[in-house]
VOMI-388410 format. One record per residue (C-alpha): residue in three letters; y, x, z; chain. Coordinates in pm, 1 decimal, padded with zeros to 6 digits. Layout:
<sites>
res_Y_X_Z_chain
ALA_Y_X_Z_A
...
</sites>
This chain:
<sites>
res_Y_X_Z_chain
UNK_12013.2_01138.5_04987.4_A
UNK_12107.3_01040.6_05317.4_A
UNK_12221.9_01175.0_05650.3_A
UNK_11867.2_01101.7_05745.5_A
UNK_11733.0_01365.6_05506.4_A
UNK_12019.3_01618.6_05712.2_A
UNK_11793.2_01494.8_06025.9_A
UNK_11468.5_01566.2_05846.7_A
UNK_11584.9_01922.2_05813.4_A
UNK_11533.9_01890.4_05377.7_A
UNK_11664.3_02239.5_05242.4_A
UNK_12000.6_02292.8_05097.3_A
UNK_12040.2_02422.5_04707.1_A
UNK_12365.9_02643.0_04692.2_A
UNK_12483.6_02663.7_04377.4_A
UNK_12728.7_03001.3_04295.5_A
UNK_12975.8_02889.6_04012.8_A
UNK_13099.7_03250.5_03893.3_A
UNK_13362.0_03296.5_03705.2_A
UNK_13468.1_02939.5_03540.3_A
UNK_13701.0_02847.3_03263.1_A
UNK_14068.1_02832.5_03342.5_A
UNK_14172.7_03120.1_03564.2_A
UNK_14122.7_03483.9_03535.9_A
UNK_14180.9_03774.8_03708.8_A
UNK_14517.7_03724.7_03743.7_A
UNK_14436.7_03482.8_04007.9_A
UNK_14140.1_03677.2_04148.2_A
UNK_14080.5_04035.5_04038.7_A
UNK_13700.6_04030.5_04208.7_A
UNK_13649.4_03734.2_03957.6_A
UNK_13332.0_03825.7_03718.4_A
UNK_13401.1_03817.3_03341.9_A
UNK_13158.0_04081.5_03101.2_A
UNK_12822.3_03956.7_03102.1_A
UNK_12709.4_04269.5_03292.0_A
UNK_12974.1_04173.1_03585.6_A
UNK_12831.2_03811.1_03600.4_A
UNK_12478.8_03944.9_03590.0_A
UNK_12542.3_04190.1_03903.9_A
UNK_12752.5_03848.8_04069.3_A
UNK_12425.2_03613.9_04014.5_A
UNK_12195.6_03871.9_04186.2_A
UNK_12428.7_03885.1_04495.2_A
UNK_12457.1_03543.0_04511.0_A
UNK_12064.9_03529.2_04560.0_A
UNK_12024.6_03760.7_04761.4_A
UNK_12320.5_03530.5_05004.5_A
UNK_12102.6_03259.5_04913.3_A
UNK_12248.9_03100.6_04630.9_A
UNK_11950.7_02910.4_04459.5_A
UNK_12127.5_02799.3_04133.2_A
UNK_12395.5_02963.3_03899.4_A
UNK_12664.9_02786.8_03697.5_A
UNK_12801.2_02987.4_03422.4_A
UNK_13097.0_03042.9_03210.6_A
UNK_13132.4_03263.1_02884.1_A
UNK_13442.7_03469.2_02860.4_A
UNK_13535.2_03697.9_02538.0_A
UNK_13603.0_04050.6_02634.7_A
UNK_13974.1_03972.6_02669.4_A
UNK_13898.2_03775.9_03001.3_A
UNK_13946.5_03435.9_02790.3_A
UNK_13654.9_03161.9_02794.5_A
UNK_13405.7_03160.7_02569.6_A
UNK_13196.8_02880.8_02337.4_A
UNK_12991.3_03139.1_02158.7_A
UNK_12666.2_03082.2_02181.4_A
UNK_12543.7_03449.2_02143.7_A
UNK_12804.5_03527.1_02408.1_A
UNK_12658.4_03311.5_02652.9_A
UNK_12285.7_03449.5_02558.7_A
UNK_12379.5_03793.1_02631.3_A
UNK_12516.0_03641.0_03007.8_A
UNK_12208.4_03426.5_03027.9_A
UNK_11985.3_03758.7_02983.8_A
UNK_12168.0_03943.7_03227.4_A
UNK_12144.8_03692.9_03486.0_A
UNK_11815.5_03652.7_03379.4_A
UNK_11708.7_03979.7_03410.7_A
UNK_11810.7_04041.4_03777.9_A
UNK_11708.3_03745.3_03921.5_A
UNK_11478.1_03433.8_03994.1_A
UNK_11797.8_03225.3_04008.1_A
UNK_11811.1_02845.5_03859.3_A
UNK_12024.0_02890.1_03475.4_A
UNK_12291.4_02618.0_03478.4_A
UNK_12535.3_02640.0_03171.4_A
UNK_12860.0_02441.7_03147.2_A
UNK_12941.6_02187.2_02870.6_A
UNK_13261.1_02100.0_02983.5_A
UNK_13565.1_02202.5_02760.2_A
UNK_13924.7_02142.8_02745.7_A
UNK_14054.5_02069.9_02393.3_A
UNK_13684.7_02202.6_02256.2_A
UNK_13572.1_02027.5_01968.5_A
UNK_13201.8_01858.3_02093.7_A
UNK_13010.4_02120.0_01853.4_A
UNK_13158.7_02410.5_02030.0_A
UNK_13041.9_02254.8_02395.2_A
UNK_12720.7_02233.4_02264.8_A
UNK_12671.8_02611.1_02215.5_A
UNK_12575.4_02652.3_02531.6_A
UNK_12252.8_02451.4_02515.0_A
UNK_12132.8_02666.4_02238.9_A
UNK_11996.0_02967.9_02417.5_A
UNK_11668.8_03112.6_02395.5_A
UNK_11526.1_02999.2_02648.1_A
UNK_11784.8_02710.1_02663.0_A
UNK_11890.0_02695.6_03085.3_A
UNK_11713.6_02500.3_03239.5_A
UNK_11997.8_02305.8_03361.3_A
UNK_12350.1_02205.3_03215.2_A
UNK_12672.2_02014.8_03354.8_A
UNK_12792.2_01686.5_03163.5_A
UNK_13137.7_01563.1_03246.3_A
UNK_13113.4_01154.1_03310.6_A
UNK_13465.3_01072.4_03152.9_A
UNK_13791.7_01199.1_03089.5_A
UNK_14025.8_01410.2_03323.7_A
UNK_14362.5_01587.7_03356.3_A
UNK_14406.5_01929.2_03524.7_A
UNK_14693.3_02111.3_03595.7_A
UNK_14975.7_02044.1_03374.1_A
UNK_14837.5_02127.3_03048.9_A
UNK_14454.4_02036.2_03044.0_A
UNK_14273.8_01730.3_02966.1_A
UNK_13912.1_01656.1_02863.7_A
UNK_13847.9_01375.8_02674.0_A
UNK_13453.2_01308.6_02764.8_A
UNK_13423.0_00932.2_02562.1_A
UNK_13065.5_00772.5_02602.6_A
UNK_12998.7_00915.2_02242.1_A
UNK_13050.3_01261.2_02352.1_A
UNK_12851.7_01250.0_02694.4_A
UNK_12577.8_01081.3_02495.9_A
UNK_12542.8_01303.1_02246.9_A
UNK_12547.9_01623.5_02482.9_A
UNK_12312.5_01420.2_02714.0_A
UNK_12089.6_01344.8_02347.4_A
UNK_12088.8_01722.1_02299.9_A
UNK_11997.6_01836.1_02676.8_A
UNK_11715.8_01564.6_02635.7_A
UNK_11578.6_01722.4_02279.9_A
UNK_11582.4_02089.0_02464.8_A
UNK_11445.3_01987.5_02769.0_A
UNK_11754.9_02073.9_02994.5_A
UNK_11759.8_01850.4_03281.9_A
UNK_12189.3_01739.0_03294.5_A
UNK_12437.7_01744.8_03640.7_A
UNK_12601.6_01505.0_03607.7_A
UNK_12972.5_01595.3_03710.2_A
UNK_13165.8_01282.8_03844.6_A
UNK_13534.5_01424.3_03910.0_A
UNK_13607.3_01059.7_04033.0_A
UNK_13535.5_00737.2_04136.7_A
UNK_13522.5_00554.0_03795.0_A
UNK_13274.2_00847.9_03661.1_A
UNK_13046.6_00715.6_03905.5_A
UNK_13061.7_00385.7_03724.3_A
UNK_12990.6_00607.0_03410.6_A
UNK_12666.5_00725.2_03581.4_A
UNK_12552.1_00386.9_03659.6_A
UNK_12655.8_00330.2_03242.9_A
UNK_12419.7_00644.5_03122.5_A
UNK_12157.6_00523.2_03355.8_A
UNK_12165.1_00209.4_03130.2_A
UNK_12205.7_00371.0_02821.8_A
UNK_12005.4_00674.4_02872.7_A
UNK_11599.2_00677.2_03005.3_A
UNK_11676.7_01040.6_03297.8_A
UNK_11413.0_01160.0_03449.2_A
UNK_11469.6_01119.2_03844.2_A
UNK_11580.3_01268.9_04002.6_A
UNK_11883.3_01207.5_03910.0_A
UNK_12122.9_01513.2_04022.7_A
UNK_12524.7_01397.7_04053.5_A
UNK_12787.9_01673.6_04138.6_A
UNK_13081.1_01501.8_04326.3_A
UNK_13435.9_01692.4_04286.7_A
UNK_13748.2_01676.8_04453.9_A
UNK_14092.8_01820.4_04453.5_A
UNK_14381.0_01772.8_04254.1_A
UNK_14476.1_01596.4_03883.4_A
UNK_14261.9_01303.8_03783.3_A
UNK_13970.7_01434.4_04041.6_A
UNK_13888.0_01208.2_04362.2_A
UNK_14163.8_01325.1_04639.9_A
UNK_13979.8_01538.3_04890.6_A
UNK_13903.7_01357.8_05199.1_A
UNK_13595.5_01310.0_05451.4_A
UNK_13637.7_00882.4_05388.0_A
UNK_13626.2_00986.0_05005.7_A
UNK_13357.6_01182.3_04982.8_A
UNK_13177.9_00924.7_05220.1_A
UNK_13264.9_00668.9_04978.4_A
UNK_13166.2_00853.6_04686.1_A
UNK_12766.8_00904.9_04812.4_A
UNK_12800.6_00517.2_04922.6_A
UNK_12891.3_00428.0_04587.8_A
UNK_12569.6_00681.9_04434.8_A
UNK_12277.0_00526.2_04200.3_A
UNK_11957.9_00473.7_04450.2_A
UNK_11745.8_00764.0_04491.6_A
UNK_11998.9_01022.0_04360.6_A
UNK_12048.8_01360.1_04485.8_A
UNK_12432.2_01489.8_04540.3_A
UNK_12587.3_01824.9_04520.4_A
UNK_12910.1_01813.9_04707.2_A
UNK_13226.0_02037.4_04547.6_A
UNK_13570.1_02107.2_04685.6_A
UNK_13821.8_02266.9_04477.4_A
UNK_14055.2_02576.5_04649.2_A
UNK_14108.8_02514.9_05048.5_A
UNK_13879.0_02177.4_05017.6_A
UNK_13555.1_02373.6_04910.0_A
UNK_13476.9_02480.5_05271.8_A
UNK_13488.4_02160.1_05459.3_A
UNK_13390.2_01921.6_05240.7_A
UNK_13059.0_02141.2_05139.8_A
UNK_13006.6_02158.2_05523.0_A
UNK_13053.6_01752.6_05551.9_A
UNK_12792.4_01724.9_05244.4_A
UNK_12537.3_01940.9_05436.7_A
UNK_12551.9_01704.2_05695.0_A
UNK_12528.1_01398.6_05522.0_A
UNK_12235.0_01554.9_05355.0_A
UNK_12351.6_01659.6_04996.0_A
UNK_12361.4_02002.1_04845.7_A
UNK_12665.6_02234.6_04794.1_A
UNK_12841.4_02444.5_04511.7_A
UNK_13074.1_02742.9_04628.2_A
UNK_13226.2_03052.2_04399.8_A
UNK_13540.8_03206.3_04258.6_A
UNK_13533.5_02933.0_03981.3_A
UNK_13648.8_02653.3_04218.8_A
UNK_13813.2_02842.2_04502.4_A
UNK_13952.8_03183.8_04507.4_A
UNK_14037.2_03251.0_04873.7_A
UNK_13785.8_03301.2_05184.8_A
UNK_14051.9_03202.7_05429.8_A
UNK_14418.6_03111.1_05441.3_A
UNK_14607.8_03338.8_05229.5_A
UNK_14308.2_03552.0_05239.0_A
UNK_14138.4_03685.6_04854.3_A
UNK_13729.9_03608.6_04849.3_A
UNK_13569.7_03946.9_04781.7_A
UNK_13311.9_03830.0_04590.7_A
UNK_13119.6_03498.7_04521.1_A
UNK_12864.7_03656.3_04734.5_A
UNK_13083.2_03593.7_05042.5_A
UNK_13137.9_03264.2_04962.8_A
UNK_12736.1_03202.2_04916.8_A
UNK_12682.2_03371.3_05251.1_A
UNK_12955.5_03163.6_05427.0_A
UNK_12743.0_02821.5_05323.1_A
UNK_12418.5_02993.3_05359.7_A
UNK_12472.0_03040.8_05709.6_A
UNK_12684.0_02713.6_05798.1_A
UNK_12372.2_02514.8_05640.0_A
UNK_12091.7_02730.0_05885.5_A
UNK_12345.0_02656.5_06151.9_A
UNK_12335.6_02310.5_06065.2_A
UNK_12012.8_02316.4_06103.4_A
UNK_11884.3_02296.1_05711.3_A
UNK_11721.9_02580.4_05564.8_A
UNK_11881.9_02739.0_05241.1_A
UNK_11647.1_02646.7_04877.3_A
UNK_11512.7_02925.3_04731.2_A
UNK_11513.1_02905.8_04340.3_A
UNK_11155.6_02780.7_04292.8_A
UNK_11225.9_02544.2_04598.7_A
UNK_11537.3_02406.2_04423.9_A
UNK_11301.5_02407.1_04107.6_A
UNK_11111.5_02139.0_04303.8_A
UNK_11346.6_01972.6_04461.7_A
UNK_11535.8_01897.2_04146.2_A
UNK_11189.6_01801.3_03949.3_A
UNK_11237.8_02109.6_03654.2_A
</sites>
């Protein structure tokens, strides 16, 4: 993807990330957490245009989830209210790799999953591991189910780790990359990084662009221009403007919606995003 596919007007996929893994309420009280409350998010995030939904489970207590019958009964709300794209997240701080892989074993598995290209640190107390071993064997598994893997690159060296599972691994193209930036071991937030980062991209890859906290809103707008796609929601930033609580991850949705038509791309729908990604 290229600024020339911005020129050529190719639609945008929004994806709404929901609710996440690491804060709660406590950080946002709009923040979805029963599976009825994430279902009712996803089907306002449609209806702003959101395209695709990345999910979390959380136990009733507000704390995240690895059961796989919790995140069936999410995946069936969501399901039930809307048309929207199913992406479930693998990633999973100080999870053993047969608890991440819960998540793949819905019925209907999502269609989509995230896979985390190499280790990272968070905040003061998280770190993911993510060795070859473990992304291969959650690719393996995606492969077996027919879930077609974003492939999360939090920094410059887990694009390097693309380029490895490209060697390692026969993916179907196209090949969908979701570049993040913001604090810890992630790539620092900048217009020249993110630049650098689609630069650096396998040929013929799409990109989704994501911005942790006060980064999400103009670094999605920079990757609508140069022609990428964009992920938005209370899991990655909690505040609309400075200071100022999101009300919902509906708002946020609607916010890129309507940069991207002003931009002059039109917003995916969930079958065109369906295409566009090759599910």
């Amino acid at each position: 993807m290229s600024y020339d596919d911005y020129l050529a007007g190719e639609p945008v996929i929004v994806t709404a990330a929901l609710t996440g893994g690491v804060h709660g309420r406590e950080a946002n009280p709009n923040l979805p957490e029963t599976p009825e409350e994430i279902g009712r998010a996803a089907a306002a995030c449609e209806a702003a245009g959101a395209a695709v939904v990345h999910l979390h489970a959380r136990r009733e207590s507000g704390e995240r989830s690895f059961d796989r019958e919790r995140f069936q009964a999410i995946t069936d709300e969501v399901r039930s209210r809307t048309n929207l794209v199913v992406q479930h997240s693998t990633g999973g701080t100080g999870a053993s790799v047969e608890a991440r892989r819960q998540s793949l074993r819905t019925d209907p598995p999502p269609e989509m999953a995230s896979l985390d290209m190499g280790p990272l640190n968070r905040y003061r107390h998280l770190t993911s591991e993510n060795t070859r071993g473990t992304v291969d064997s959650l690719y393996d598994e995606m492969a077996d189910r027919g879930i077609k893997p974003e492939l999360e690159a939090f920094n410059d060296g887990h694009l390097n780790e693309v380029r490895g599972l490209l060697e390692r691994r026969d993916l179907d193209d196209p090949v969908y990359a979701t570049l993040i930036f913001g604090g810890g071991t992630t790539s620092p937030p900048s217009p020249r990084n993110l630049l650098n980062a689609v630069e650096n991209l396998p040929d013929g890859a799409l990109f989704n662009t994501l911005g942790f906290g006060r980064h999400q809103l103009p670094l999605t707008t920079m990757g609508i221009l140069l022609g990428g796609h964009v992920r938005v929601g209370l899991e990655d930033n909690v505040y609309y403007g400075d200071g100022d609580l999101a009300e919902s991850n509906a708002q946020l949705v609607v916010r890129a919606a309507e940069l991207a038509e002003t931009l002059g791309r039109p917003v995916a729908t969930p079958d065109e995003a369906r295409e566009i990604l090759g599910l």
